[in-house]
Backbone as CSV, one residue per row, in Angstrom:
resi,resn,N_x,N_y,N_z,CA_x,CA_y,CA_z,C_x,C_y,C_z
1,UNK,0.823,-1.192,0.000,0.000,0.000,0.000,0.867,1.257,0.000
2,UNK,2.088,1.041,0.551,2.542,2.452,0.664,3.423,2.585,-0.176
3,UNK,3.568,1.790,-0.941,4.366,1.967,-2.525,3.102,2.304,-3.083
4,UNK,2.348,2.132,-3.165,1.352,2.504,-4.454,0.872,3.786,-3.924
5,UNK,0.635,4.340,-3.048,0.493,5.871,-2.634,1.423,6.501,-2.826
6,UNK,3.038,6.031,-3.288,3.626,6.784,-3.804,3.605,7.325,-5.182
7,UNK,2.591,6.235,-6.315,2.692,7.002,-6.837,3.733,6.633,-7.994
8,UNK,2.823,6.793,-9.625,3.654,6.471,-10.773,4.891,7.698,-10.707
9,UNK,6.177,7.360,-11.094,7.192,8.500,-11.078,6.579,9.538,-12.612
10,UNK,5.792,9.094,-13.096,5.512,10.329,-14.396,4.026,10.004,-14.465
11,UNK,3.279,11.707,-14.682,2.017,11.170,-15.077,1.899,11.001,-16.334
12,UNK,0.484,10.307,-16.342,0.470,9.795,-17.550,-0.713,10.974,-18.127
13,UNK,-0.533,11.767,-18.328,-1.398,12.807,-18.944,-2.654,12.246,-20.038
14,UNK,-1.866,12.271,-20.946,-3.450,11.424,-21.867,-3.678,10.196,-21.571
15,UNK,-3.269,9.559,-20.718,-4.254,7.920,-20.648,-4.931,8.823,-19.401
16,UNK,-4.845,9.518,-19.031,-6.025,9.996,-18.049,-6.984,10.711,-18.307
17,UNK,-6.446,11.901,-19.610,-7.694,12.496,-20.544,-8.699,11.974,-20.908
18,UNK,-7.987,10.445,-21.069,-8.846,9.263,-22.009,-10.123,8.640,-21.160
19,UNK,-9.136,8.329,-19.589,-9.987,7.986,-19.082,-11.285,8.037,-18.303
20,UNK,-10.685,9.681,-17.669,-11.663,10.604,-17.311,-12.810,11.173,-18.599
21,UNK,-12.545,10.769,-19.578,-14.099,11.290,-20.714,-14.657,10.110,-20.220
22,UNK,-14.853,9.073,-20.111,-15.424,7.830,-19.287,-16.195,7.921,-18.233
23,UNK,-15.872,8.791,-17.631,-16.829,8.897,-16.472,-17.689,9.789,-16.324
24,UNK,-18.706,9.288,-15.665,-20.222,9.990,-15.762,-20.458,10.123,-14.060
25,UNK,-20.942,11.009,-13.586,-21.546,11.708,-12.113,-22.136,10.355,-11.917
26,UNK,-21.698,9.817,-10.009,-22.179,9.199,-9.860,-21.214,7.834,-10.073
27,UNK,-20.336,7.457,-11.034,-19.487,6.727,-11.015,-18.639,6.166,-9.798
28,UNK,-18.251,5.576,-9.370,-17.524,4.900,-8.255,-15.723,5.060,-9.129
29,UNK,-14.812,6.193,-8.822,-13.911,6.207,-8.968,-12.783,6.207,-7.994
30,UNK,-11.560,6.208,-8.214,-10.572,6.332,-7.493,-9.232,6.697,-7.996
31,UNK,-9.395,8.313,-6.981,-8.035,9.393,-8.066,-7.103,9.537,-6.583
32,UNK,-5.806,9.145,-7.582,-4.551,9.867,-6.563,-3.761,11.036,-6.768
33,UNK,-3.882,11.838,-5.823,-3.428,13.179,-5.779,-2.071,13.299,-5.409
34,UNK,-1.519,13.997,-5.231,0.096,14.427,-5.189,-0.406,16.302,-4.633
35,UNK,0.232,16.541,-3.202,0.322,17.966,-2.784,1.677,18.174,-2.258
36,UNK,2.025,19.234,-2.255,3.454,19.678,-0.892,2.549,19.581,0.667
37,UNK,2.164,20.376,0.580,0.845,20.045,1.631,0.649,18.682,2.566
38,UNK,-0.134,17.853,2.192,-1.074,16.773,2.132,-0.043,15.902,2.072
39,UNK,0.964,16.246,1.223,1.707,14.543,0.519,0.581,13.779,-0.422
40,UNK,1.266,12.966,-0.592,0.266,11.819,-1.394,-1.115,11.067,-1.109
41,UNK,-2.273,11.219,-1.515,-3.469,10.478,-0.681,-4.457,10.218,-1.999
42,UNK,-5.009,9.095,-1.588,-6.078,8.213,-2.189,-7.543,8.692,-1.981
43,UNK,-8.104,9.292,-2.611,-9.436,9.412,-2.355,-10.504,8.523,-3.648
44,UNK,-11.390,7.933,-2.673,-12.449,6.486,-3.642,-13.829,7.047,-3.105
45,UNK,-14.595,7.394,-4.268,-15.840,7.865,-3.761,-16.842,7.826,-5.094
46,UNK,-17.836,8.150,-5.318,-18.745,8.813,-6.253,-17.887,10.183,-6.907
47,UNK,-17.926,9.822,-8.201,-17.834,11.365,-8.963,-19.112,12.335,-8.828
48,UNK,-17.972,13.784,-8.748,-19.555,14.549,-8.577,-19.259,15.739,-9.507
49,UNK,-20.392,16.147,-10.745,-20.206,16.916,-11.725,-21.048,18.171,-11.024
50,UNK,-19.700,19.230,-10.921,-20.174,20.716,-10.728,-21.202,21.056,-11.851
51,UNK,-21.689,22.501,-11.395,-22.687,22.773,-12.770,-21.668,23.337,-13.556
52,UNK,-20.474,23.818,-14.096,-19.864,23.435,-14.748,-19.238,22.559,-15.415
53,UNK,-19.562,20.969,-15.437,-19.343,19.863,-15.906,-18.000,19.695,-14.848
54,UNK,-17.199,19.783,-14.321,-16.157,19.394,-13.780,-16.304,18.521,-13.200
55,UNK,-15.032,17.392,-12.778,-15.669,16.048,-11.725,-14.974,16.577,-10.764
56,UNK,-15.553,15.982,-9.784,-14.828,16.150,-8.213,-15.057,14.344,-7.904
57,UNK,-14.496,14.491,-6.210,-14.033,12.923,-5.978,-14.225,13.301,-4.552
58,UNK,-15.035,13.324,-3.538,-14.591,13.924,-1.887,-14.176,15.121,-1.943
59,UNK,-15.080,15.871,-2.948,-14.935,17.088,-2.315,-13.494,18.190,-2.954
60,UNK,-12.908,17.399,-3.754,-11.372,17.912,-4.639,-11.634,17.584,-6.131
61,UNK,-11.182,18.515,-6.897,-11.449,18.472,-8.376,-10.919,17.538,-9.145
62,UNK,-10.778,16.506,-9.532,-10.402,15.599,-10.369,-10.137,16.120,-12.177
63,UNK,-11.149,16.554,-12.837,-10.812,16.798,-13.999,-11.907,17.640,-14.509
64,UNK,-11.548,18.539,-15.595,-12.445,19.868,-15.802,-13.619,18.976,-16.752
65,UNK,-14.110,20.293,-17.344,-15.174,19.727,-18.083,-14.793,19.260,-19.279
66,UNK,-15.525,18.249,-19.824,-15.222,17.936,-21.192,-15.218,18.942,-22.542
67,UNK,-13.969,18.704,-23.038,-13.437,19.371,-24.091,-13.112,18.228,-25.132
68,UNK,-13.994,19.276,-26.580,-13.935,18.487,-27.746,-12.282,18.947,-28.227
69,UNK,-11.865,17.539,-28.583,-10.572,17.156,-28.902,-10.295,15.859,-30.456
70,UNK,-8.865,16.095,-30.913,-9.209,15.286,-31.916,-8.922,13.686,-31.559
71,UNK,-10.052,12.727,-31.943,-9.189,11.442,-31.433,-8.093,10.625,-32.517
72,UNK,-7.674,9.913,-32.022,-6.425,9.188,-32.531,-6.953,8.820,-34.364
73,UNK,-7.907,8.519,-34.393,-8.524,7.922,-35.770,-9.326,9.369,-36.615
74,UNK,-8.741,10.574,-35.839,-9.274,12.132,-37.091,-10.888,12.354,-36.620
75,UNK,-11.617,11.237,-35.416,-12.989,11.889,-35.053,-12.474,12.783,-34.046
76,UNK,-13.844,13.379,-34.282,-13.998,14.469,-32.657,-14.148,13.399,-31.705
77,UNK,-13.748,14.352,-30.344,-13.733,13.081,-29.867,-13.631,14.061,-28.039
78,UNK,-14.058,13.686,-26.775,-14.357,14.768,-25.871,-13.273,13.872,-24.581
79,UNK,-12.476,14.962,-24.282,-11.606,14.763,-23.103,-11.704,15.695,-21.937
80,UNK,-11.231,15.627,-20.738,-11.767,15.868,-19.235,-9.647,16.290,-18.922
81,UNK,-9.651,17.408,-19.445,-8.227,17.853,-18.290,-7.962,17.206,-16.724
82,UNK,-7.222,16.527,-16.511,-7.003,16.380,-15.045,-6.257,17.020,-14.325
83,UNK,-6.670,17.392,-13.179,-6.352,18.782,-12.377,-4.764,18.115,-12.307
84,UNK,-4.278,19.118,-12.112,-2.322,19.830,-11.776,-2.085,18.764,-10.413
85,UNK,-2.875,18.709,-9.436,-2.852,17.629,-8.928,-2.892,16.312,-8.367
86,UNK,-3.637,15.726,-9.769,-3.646,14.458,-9.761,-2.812,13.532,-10.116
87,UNK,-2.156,12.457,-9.570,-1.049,12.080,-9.907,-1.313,10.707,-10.776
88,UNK,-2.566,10.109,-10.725,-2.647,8.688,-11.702,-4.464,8.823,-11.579
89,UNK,-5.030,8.122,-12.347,-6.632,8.128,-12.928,-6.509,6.709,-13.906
90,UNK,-7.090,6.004,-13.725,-7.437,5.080,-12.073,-6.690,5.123,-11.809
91,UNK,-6.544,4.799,-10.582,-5.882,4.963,-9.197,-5.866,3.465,-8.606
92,UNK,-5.777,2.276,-9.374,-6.008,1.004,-8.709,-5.172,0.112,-8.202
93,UNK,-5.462,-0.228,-6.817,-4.746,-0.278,-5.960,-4.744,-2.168,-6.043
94,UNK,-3.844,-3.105,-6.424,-3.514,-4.242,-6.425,-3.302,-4.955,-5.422
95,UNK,-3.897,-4.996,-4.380,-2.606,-6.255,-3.281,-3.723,-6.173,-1.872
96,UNK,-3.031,-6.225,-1.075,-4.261,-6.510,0.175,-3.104,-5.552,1.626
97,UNK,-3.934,-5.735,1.934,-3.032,-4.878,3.721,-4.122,-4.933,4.759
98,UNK,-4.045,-5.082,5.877,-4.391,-4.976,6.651,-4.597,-4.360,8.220
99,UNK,-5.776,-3.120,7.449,-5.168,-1.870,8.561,-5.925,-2.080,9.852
100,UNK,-5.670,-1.409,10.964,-6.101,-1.864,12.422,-7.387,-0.796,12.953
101,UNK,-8.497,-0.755,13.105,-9.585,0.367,13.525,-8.778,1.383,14.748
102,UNK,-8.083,2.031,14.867,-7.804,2.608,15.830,-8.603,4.075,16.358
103,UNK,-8.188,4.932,17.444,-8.983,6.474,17.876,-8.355,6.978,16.845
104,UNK,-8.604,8.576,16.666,-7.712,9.720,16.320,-6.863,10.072,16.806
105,UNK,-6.847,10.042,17.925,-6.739,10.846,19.121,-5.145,9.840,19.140
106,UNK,-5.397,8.457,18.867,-3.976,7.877,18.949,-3.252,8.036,17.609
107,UNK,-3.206,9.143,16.709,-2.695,8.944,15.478,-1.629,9.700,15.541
108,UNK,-0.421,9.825,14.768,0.774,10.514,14.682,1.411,11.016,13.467
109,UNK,1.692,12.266,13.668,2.117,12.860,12.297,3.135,11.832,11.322
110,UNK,3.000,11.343,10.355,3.485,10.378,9.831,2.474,8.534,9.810
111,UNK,1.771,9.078,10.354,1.094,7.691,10.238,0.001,7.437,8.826
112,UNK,0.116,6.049,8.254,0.026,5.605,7.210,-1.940,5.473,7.619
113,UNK,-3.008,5.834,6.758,-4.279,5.445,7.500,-5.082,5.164,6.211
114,UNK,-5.964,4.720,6.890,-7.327,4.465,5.542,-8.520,5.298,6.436
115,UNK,-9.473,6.447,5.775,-10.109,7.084,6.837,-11.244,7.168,5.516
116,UNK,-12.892,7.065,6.574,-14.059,7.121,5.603,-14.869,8.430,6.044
117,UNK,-15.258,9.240,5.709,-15.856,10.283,5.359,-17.513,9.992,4.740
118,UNK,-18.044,11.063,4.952,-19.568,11.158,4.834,-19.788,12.489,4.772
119,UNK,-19.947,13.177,3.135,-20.073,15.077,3.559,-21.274,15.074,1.849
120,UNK,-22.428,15.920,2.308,-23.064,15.940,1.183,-22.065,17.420,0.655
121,UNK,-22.628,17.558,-1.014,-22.903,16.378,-1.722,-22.232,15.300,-2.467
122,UNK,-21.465,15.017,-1.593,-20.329,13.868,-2.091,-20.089,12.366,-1.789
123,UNK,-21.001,12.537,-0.865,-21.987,11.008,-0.171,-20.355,10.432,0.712
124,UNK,-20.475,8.858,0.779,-19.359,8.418,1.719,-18.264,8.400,0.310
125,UNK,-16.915,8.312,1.273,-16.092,8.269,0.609,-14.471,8.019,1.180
126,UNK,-13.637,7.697,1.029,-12.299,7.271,1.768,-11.677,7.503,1.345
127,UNK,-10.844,8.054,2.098,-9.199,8.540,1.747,-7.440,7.896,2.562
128,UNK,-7.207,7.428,1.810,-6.044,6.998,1.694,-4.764,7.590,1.805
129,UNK,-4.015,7.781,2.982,-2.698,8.578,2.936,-2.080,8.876,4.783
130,UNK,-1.146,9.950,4.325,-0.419,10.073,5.666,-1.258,10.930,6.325
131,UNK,-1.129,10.810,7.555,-1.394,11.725,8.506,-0.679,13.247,8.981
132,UNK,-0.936,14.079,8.462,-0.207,15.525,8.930,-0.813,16.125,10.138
133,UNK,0.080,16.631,11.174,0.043,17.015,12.203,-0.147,19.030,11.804
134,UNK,-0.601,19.211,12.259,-0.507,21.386,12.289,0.833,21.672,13.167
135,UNK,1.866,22.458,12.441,2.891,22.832,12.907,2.606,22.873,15.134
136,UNK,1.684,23.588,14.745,1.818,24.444,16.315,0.616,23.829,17.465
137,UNK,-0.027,22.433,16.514,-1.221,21.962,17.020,-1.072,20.637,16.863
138,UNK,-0.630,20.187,17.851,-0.194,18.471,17.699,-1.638,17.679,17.671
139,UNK,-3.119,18.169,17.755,-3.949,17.698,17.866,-4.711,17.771,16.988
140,UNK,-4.405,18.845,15.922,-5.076,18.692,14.873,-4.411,18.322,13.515
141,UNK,-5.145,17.066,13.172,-4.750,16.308,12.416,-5.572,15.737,11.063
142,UNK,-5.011,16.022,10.099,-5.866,15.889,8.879,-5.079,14.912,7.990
143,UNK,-5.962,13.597,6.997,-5.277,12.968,5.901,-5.491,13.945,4.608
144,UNK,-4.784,13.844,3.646,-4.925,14.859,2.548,-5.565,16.230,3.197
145,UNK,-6.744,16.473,2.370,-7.311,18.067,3.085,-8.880,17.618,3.697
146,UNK,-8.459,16.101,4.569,-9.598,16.371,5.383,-9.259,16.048,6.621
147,UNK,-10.191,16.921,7.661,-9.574,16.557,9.176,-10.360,15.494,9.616
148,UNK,-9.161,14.977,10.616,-9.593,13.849,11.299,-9.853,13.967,12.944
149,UNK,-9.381,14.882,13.464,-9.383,15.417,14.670,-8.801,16.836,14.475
150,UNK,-9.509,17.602,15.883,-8.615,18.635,16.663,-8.801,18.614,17.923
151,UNK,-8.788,19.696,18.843,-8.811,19.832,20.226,-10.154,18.961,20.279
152,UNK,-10.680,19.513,19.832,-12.356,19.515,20.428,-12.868,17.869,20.264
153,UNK,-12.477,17.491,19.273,-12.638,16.092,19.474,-12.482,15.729,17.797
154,UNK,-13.117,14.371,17.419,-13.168,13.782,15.663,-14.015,14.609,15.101
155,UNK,-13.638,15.091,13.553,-14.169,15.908,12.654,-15.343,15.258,12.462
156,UNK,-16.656,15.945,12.489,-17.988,15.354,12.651,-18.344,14.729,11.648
157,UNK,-18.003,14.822,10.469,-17.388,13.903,8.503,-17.166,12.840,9.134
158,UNK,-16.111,12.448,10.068,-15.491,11.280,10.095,-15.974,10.607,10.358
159,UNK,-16.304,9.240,9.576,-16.952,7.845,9.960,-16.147,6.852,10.638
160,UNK,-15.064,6.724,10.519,-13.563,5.618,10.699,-12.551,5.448,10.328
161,UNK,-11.013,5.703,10.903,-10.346,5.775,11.234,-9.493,4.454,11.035
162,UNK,-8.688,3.939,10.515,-8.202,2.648,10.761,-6.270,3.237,10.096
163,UNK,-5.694,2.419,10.657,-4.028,2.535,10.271,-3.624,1.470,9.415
164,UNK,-2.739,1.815,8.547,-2.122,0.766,7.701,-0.787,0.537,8.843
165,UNK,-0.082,1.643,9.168,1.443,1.574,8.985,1.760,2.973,10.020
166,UNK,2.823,2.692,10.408,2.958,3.580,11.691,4.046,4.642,10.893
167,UNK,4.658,5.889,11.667,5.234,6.675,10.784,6.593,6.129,11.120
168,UNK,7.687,6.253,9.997,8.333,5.368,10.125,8.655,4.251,9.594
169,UNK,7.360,3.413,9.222,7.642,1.966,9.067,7.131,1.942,7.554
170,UNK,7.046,2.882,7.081,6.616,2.704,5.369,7.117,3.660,4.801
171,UNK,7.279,3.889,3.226,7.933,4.507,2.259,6.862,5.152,1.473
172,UNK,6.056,5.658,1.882,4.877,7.140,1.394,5.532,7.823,1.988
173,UNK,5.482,8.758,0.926,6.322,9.921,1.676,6.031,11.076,2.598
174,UNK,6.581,11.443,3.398,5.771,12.059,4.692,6.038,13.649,4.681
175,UNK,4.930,14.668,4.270,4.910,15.672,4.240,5.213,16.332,5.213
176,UNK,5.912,17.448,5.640,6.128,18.748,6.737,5.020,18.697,7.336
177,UNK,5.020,19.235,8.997,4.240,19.465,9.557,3.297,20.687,8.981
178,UNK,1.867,20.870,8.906,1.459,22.005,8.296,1.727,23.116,8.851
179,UNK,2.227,24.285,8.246,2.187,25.272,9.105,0.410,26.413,8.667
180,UNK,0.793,27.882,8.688,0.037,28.327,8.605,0.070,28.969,7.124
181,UNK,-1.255,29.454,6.572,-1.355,29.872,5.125,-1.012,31.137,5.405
182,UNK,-0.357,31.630,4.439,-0.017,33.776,4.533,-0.837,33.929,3.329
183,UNK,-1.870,34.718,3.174,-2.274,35.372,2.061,-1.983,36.486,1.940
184,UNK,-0.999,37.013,0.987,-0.138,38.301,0.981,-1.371,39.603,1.105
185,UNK,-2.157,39.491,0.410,-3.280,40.283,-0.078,-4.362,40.995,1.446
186,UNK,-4.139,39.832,2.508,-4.626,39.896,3.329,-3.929,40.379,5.010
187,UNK,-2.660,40.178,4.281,-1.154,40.944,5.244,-1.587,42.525,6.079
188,UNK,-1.866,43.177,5.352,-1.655,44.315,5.769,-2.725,44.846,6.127
């Protein structure tokens, strides 16, 4: 598992153009993202088409709207841009692991997790990846860009919690503690 959250070393740009015109709202997909942020994480859910045709996946943009393009054989033919941060489409994950139900509350910056989510309108959905700690807030803790805890207790989204791999003991790569956003615009 934590080789494959790392992640093809090149994307594959048009086999994902290709594949994302394929999918229709409502589909059961699974896209892997790539952030500085976040690090690497798995999100598997229902596609959900903005009223701009765009797909989303849990709530993060997967690929724009369909654009007529030429296909390989001189037809028209309609492709789906995949966002700057998606790193593979499908996203299919081969092999088996076996992660443990644990709290939040016991999780650690660097820890490997499988976490399920429930947020309309994006219905349930799971995400796959490391655990990032907040620079200055050892308690608040989010996989990709969803939280899993803070002070106050589990992010009210969160359905379950389970660990692959402790931090440390796997080769996904483990993003910086988060710090805080500066919006220059908002500085002064």
């Amino acid at each position: 598992m934590d080789t494959f959250i790392k992640g093809p070393s090149k994307r594959d740009v048009a086999g994902m153009k290709a594949a994302f015109s394929t999918v229709a709202a409502g589909d059961v997909v699974s896209v892997l993202y790539k952030t500085v942020r976040f690090g690497n994480f798995l999100i598997s859910g229902r596609a959900h088409a903005t009223v701009l045709d765009d797909l989303m996946v849990g709530g993060l943009n997967a690929a724009a709207a369909k654009k007529a393009a030429k296909g390989a054989d001189g037809e028209e033919a309609f492709q789906r841009q995949p966002d700057k941060d998606v790193r593979a489409f499908p996203a299919e994950f081969e092999g088996s692991f076996e992660p443990e139900a644990v709290e939040a509350a016991d999780l650690k910056h660097g820890d490997l997790v499988v976490a399920s989510f429930s947020q309309e309108p994006y219905g349930d959905f799971v995400v796959t990846g490391v655990v990032t700690e907040a620079e200055n807030d050892h308690s608040y803790l989010m996989v990709g860009p969803w939280i899993l805890r803070t002070a106050e207790g589990n992010a009210p989204r969160l359905l379950q919690v389970q660990r692959v791999s402790t931090a440390g003991t796997h080769v996904a790569p483990v993003p910086t503690r988060r710090g805080l956003v500066e919006v220059a615009e908002l500085a002064s």
